[in-house]
C-alpha positions in Angstrom: -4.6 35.8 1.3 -6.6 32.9 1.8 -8.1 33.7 -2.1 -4.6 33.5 -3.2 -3.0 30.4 -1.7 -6.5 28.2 -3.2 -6.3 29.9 -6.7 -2.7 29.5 -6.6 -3.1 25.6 -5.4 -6.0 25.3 -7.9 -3.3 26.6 -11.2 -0.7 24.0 -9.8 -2.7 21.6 -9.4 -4.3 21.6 -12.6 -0.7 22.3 -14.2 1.0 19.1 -12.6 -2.4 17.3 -13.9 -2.5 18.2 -16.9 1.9 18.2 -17.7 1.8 14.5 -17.1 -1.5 13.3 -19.2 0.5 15.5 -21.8 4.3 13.8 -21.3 2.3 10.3 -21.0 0.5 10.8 -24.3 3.7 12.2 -26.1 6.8 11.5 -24.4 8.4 12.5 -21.0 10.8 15.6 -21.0 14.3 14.4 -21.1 17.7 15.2 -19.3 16.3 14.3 -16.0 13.5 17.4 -17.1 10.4 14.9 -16.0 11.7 14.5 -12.5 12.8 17.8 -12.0 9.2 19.6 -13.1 7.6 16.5 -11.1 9.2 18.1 -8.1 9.4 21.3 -8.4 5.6 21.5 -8.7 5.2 19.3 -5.7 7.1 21.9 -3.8 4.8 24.1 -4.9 1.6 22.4 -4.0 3.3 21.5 -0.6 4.6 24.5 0.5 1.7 27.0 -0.8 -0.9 24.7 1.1 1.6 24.7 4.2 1.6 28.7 4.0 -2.1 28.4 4.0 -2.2 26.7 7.3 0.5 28.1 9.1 -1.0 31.8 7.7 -1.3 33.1 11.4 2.7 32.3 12.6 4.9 34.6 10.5 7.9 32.1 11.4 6.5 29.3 9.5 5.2 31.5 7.0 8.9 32.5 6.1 10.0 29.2 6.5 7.8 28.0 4.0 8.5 30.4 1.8 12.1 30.5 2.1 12.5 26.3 1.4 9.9 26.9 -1.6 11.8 28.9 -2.9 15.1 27.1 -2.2 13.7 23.9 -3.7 12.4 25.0 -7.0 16.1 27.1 -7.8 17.5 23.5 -6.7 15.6 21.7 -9.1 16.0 24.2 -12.3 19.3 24.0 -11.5 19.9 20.8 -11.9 17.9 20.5 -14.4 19.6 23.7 -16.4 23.2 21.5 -15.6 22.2 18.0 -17.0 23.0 18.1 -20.5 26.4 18.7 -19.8 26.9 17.4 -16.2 28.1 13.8 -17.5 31.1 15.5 -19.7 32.8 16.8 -16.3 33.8 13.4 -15.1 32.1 14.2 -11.6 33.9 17.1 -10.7 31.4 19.5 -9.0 31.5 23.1 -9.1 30.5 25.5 -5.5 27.2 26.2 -7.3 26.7 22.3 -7.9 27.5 22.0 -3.9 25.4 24.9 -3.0 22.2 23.9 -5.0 22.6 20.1 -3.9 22.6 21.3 -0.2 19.7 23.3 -0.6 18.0 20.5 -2.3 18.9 18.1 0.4 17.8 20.5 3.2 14.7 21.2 1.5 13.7 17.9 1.4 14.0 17.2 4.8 12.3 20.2 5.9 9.1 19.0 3.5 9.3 15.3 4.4 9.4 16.6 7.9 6.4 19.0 7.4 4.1 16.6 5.2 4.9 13.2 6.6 6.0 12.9 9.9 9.6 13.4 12.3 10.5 9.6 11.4 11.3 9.4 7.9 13.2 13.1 8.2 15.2 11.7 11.2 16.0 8.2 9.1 17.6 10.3 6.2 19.5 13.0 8.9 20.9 9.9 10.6 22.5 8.4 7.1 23.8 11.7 5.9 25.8 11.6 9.6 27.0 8.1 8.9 27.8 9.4 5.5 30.3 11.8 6.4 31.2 10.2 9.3 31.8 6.4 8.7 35.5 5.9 10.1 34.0 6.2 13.8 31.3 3.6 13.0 31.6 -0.1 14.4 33.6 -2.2 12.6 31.2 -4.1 10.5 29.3 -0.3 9.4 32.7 1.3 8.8 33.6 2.9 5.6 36.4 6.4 4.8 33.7 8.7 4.5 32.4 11.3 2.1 34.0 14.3 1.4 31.0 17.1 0.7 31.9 17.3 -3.5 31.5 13.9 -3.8 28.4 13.2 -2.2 26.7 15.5 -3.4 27.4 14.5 -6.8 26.4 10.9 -5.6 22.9 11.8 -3.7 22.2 14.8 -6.4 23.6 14.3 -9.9 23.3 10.4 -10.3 20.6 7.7 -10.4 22.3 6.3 -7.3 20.5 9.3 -5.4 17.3 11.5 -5.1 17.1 11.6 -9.2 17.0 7.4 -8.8 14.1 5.2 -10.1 12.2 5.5 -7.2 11.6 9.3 -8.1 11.6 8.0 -11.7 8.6 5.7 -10.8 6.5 8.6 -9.0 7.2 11.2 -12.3 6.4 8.8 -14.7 3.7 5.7 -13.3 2.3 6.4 -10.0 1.5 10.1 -11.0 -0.6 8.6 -13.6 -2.9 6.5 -11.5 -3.0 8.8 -8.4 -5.1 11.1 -11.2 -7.2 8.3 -12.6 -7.6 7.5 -8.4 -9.3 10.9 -8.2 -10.8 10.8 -11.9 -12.9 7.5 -10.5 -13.6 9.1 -7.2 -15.1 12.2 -8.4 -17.1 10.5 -11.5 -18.6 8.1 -9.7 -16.6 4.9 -10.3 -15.9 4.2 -7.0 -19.6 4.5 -5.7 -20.6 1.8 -8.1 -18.3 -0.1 -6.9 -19.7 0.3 -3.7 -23.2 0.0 -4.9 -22.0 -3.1 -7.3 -20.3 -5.0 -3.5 -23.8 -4.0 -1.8 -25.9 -5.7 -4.6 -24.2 -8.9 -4.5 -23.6 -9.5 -0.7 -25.8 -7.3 1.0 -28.5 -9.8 1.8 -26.5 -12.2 3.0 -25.8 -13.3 6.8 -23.6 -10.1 8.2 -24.4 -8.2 4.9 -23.1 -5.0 5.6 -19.7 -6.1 6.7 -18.9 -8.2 3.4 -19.9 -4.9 1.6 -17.3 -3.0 3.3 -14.7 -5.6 2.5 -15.5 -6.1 -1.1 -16.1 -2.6 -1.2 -12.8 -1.6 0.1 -10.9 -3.9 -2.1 -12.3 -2.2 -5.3 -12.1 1.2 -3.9 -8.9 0.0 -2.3 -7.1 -0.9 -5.2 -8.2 2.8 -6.7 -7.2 5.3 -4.2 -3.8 3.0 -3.4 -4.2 4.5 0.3 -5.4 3.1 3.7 -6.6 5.8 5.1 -8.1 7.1 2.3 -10.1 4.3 1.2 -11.5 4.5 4.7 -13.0 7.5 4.4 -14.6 6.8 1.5 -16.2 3.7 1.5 -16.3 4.1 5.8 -18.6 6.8 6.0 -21.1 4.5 4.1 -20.1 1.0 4.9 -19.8 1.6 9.3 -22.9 3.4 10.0 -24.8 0.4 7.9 -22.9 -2.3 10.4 -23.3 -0.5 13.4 -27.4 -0.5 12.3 -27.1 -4.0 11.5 -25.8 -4.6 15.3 -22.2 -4.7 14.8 -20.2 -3.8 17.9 -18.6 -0.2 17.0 -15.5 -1.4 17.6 -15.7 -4.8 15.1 -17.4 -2.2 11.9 -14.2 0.1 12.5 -12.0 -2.7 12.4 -13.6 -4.5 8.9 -13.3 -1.4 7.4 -9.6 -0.4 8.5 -8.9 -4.3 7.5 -10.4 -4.7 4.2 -9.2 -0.6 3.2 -5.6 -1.5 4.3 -5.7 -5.0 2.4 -6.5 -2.7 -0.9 -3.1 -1.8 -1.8 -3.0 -5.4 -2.2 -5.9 -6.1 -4.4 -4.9 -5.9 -8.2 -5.1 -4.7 -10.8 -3.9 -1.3 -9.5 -2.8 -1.9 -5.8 -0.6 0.7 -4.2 1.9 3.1 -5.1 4.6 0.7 -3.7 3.7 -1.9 -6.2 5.2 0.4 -9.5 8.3 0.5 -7.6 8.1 -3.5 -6.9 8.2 -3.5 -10.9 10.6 -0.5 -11.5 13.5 -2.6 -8.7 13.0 -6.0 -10.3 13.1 -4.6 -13.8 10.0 -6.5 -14.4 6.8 -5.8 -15.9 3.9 -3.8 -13.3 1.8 -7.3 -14.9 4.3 -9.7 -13.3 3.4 -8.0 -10.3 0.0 -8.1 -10.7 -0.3 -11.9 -11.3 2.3 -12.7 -8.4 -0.1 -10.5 -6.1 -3.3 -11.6 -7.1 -3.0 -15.5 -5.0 -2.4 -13.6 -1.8 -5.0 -10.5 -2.1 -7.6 -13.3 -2.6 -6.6 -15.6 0.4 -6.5 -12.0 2.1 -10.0 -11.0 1.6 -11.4 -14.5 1.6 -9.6 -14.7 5.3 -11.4 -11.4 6.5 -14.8 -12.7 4.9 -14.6 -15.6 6.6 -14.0 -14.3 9.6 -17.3 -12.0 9.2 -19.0 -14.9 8.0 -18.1 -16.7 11.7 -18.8 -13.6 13.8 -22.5 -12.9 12.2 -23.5 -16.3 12.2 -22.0 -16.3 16.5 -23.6 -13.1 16.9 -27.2 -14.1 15.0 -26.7 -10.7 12.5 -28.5 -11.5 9.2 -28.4 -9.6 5.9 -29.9 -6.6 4.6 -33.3 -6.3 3.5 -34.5 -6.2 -0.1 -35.6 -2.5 0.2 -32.0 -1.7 1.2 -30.2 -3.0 -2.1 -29.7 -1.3 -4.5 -31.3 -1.9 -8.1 -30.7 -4.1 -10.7 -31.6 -2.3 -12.9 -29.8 0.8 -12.3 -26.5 -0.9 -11.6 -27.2 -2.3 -15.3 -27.8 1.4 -16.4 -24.3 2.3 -15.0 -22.6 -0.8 -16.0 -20.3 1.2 -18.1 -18.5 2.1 -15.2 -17.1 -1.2 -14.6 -15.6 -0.9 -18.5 -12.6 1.3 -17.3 -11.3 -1.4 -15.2 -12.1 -3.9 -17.6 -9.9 -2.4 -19.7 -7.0 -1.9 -17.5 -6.9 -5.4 -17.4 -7.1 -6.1 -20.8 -4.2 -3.5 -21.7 -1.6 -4.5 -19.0 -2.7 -8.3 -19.6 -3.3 -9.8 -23.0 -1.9 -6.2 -25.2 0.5 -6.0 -22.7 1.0 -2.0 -23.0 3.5 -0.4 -20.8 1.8 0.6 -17.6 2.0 4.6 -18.6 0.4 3.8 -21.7 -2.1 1.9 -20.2 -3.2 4.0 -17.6 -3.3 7.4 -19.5 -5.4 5.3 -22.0 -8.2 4.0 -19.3 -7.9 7.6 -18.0 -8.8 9.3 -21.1 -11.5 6.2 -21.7 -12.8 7.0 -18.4 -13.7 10.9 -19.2 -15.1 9.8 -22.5 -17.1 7.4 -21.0 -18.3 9.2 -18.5 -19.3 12.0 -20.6 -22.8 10.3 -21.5 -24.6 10.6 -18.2 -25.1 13.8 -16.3 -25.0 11.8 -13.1 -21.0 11.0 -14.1 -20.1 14.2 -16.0 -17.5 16.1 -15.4 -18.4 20.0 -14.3 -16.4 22.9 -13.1 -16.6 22.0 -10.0 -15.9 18.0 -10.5 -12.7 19.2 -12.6 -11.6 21.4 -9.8 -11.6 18.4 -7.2 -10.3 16.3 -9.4 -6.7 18.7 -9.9 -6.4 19.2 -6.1 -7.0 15.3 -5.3 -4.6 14.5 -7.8 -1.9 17.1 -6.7 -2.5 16.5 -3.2 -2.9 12.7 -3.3 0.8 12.9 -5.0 2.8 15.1 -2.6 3.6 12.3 0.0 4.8 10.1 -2.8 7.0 12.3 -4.3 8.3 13.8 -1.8 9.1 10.2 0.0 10.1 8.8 -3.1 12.9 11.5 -3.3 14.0 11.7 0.2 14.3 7.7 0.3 17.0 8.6 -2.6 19.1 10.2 -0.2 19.0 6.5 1.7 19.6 4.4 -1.3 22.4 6.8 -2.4 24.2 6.3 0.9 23.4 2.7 0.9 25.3 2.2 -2.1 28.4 4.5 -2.1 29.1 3.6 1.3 28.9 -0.3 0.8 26.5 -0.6 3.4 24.3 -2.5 1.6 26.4 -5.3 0.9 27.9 -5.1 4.5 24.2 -5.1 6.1 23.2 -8.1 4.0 26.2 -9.9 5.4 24.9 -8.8 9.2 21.1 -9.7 9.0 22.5 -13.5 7.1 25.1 -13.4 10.5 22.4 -12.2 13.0 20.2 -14.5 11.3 22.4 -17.8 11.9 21.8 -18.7 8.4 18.3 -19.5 8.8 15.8 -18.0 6.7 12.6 -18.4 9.6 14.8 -16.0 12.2 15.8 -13.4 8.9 12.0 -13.5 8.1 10.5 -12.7 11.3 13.5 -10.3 11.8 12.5 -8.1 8.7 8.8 -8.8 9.5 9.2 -6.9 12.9 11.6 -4.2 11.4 8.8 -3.9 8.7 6.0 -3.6 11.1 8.0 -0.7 13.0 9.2 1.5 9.7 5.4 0.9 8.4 3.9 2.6 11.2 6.1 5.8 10.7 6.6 6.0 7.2 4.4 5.6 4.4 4.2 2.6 2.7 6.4 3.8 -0.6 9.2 4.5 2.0 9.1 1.8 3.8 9.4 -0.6 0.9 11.7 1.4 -0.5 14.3 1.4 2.7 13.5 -2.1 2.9 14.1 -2.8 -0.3 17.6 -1.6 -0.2 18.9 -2.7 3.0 17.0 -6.2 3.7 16.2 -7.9 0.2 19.5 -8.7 -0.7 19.8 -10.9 2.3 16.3 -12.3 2.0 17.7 -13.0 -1.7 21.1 -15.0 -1.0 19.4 -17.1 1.3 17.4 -18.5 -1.8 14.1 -16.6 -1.6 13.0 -15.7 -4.8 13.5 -12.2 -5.7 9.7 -11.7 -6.1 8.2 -13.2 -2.9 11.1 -11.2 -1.6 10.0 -7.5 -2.1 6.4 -8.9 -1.9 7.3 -9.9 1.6 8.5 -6.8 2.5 5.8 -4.5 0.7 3.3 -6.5 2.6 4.2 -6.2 6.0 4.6 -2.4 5.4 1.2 -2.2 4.6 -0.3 -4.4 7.2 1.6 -2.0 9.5 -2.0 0.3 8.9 -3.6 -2.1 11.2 -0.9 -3.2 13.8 -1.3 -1.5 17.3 0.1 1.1 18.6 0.6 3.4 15.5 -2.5 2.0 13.0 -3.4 4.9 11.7 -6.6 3.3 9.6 -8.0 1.7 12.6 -7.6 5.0 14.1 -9.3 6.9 11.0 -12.0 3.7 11.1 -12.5 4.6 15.0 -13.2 8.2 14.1 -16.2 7.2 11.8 -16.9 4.3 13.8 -17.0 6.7 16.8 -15.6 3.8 19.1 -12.4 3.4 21.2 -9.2 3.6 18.8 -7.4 1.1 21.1 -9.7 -1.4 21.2 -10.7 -0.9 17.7 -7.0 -1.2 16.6 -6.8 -4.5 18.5 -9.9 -5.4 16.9 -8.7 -4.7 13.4 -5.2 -6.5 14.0 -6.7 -9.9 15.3 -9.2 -9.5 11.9 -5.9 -9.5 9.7 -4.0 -12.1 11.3 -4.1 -14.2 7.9 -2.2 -11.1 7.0 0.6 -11.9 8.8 0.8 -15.4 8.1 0.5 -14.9 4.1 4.0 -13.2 3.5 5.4 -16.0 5.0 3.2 -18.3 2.9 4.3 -17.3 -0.4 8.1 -17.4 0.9 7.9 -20.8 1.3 5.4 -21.8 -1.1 6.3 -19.3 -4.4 3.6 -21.6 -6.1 1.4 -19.0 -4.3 2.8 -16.4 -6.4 1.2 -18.2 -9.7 4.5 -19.3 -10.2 4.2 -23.3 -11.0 2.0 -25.4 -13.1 -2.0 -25.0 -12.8 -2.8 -27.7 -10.7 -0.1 -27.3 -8.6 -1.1 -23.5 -8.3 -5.2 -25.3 -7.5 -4.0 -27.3 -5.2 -2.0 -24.6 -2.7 -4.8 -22.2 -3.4 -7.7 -25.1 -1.4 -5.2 -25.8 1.3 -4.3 -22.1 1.7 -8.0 -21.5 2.1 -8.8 -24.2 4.4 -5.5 -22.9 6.6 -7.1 -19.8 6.7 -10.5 -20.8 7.6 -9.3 -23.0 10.5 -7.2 -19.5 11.7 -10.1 -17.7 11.4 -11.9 -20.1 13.5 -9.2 -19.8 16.3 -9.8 -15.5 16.1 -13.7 -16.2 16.3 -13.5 -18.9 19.1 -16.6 -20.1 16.9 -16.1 -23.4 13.8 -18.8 -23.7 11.1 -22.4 -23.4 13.3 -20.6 -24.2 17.0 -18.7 -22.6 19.5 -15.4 -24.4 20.3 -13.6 -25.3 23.5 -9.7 -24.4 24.4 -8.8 -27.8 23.2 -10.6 -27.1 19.6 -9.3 -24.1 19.4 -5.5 -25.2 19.8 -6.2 -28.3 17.4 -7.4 -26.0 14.9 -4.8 -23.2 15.4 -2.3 -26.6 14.7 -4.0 -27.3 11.5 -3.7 -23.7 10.2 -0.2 -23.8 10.6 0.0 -27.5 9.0 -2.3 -26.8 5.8 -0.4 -23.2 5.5 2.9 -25.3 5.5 3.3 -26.7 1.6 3.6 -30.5 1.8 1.0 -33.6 1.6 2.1 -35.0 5.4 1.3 -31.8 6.5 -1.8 -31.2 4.6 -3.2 -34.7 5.7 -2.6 -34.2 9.2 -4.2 -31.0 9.2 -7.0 -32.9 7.6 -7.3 -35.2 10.3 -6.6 -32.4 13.1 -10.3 -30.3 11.3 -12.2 -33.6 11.1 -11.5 -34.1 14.6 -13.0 -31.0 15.8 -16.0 -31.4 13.5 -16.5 -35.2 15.2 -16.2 -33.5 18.5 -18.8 -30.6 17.9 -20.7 -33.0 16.1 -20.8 -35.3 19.4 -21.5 -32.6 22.2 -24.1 -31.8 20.1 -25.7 -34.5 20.3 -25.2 -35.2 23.8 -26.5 -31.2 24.0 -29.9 -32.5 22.2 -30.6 -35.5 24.9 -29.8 -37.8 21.5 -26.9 -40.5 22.5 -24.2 -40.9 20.2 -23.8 -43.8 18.0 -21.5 -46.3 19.8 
């Protein structure tokens, strides 16, 4: 049987791979017939991989089956009905009802199988307030949904499962999930690797700048956390831990820099397409409001690095441990693909399908020259079960988070919650913004990042948005603090992942991983206040925030190290500094001077004990 579930994983696979290169070249499949292949083969993949695993319990096994099977009818269905659906003026039929509840109960049953009890238990509770909204509280109260008509909301209209964020996973994110594990399997991402090694490796605490340069490239490939641990960890730890890294700090680089990767343009996370597809904006709007943080991100962590190598007396590597010049310019024509991303979604401005099936196919061209990069059997095989795999949770979250939104909106909740968090909130944006940041924090650590955003982004934006933030910084806010959630303790799953390479304490590398990204915290926030942050202002003024930013974030990474410039700092130091993080974070030239005056004071203090250290006496 075994044979039969891989071969059978190996066809869809390499079906679902090779259906959207073809509908992104030549045009999706209409009457909602993109969404509902998209699906149904991700049921497939899902449920044949689950049957794999579950081979020796026969009750699973059936289970499996049984919801397979009740998915794909579900999806055919609907997609057999479309056409003429809209002429019935919403009236649904028992066989509309029937195949809607299956799809429904399908997609719990998966969500609960491939991601997790939370996200499955968030969906359950809003069908119940669904059909049960008179015996709400007052505020949440709405007549309730009779089963015809919420089926037709949550099944047969945009509102619901079929919405953009399914749209978004069919039709972009599938896209780059492929070109993910066409760079990981022809090399692209090891040069990246090799490329980060080359240019920082010999430099004080060498290996741990590799791993976060590293991890942003590789990062902003593989759009997952976890993922991008595993493949750059398994290199980038074992190289810190030699260089006399504690354990517990290389795990928590590594989980730090991977998770700040679905931040790092030009491809970022999954969650980014649907930051474009809610704001009906282009995905290159997104990319140039992002780009501001994701420095100040990894500048933050490489400070921090800097501070701890330089306390700890951990130099760089040595020569012999670089790699070549002279291959790395031999393989130079790896880096072209993501030149040309750049190039399409920038200046030629291509839609973001177009361009990534284009740098797809450039990449297996290009590859095509060297043997090292070639693509073989084998090579093509992984690449078809990375891709199909690597898209399952997406999909499937992407769906069941229509369930959400479609209950959101035909219940009025939306509009009602917006009205509760502004209430709870007492009209002041701080308290609503550390409100959603906690809220974040929690659905982040249950949910994957897609869903998170995408529950966020329905419920909590529209308050964040009529108390004046701007719509951007607003589902940037949110999309940030649901990735950061990777790295805050107790559920971090990439420090845990980071840990298990690492082989350290999970705890205390967690905690070590969530003090490294403290800038991370503070950067959401940041660009709320300051939307100059988000390249939106004129150069100068954009300059000018960027040098404070940084010298906020160097003074905070001081506080985290206990350790300014070449000195270790007192209690006293470390609170004066803390003080002019916050001040130089805070747009504003008052603020900005007295943090200025709040670092040159410590610098005059460590500057004086160490002279009085070195028997010199201080000028008087």
């Amino acid at each position: 049987m075994k044979k039969i579930y891989r071969y059978s994983t190996i066809a869809l696979c390499a079906f679902f791979v090779l259906f959207h290169i073809y509908t992104a070249l030549f045009g999706v499949i209409g009457n909602n017939g993109q969404k509902c292949i998209h699906l149904s083969v991700i049921f497939g993949i899902l449920f044949i991989g689950l049957m794999e695993k579950d081979e020796k319990n026969i009750i699973l096994v059936i289970l499996d089956t049984i919801f397979l099977i009740a998915g794909v009818a579900s999806m055919l269905y609907i997609w057999y009905v479309s056409p003429t659906y809209d002429n019935r003026g919403g009236i649904t039929t028992n066989a509309d009802i029937l195949f809607g509840a299956l799809l429904i109960v399908t997609l719990i049953y998966a969500t609960w199988r491939k991601i997790g009890p939370v996200l499955a238990i968030v969906a359950t509770v809003f069908i119940v307030y669904a059909f049960g909204g008179m015996y709400a509280p007052s505020l949440l109260q709405h007549g309730g949904f009779k089963v015809g008509r919420y089926i037709h909301l949550i099944v047969f209209t945009s509102d619901g499962i079929l919405g953009s964020p399914l749209n978004a996973s069919a039709n972009y994110i599938v896209i780059f999930i492929i070109l993910g594990a066409v760079f990981s399997a022809s090399g692209v991402g090891d040069y990246f690797t090799s490329l980060a090694t080359a240019a920082f490796g010999r430099f004080r605490g060498g290996p741990a700048k590799v791993a976060v340069i590293a991890s942003a490239f590789f990062g902003s490939i593989s759009g997952s956390s976890i993922a991008n641990v595993i493949g750059t960890g398994t290199f980038t730890i074992p190289m810190m831990k030699k260089m006399k890294f504690e354990p517990e700090f290389a795990g928590a680089v590594e989980a730090t820099a991977s998770t700040g990767g679905q931040i790092m343009p030009p491809i970022m996370g999954a969650a980014a397409f649907l930051v474009a597809e809610i704001l009906q904006v282009s995905y290159w709007d997104v990319v140039k409001a992002a780009v501001i943080p994701a420095f100040l991100y990894f500048a933050a962590i490489l400070m921090t690095v800097d501070l701890y190598a330089r306390r700890k007396g951990i130099e760089g590597l040595d020569k012999s441990e670089l790699p070549t010049i002279s291959k790395l310019i031999k393989k130079g024509y790896l880096f072209s693909p993501l030149v040309l991303l750049m190039i399409l979604i920038g200046p030629l401005a291509f839609s973001i399908t177009k361009a990534g099936i284009y740098v797809l196919l450039f990449t297996l061209i290009v590859v095509s020259f060297n043997k090292e990069s070639r693509f073989n059997k084998k090579k093509l095989i992984d690449t078809f079960i990375s891709a199909g795999k690597g898209c399952i949770s997406v999909a499937i979250a992407c769906a069941l988070v229509g369930i959400i939104i479609g209950t959101v909106v035909g219940s009025g909740l939306g509009y009602r919650l917006s009205n509760v968090l502004v209430t709870a909130a007492g009209g002041r944006l701080n308290i609503l913004l550390i409100m959603t940041m906690f809220v974040s924090l929690i659905l982040g650590m249950g949910l994957p990042t897609s869903a998170a955003y995408l529950v966020l982004a329905t419920m909590v934006a529209p308050a964040m948005i009529k108390m004046g933030v701007l719509p951007m910084a607003a589902h940037l806010f949110l999309f940030y603090f649901g990735i950061i959630s990777n790295v805050t303790p107790p559920v971090a799953m990439a420090s845990y992942a980071a840990a298990g390479i690492a082989q350290c304490n999970p705890s205390k590398c967690g905690f070590a991983a969530f003090k490294l990204a403290i800038s991370g915290f503070i950067l959401p926030f940041m660009f709320v206040y300051n939307p100059v942050l988000l390249n939106q202002g004129i150069w100068y003024e954009v300059l000018y925030s960027v040098f404070t930013a940084l010298a906020g974030v160097y003074c905070l990474s001081c506080v985290t190290e206990n350790f300014f410039m070449k000195w270790n700092i007192n209690v006293v130091q470390r609170i004066m500094l803390g003080v002019a993080a916050l001040l130089l974070i805070q747009p504003g030239i008052v603020t900005d001077i007295i943090g200025a005056v709040l670092v040159i004071g410590v610098l005059a203090g460590c500057k004086f004990r160490n002279f009085s250290k070195s028997g010199v006496k201080a000028p008087k």
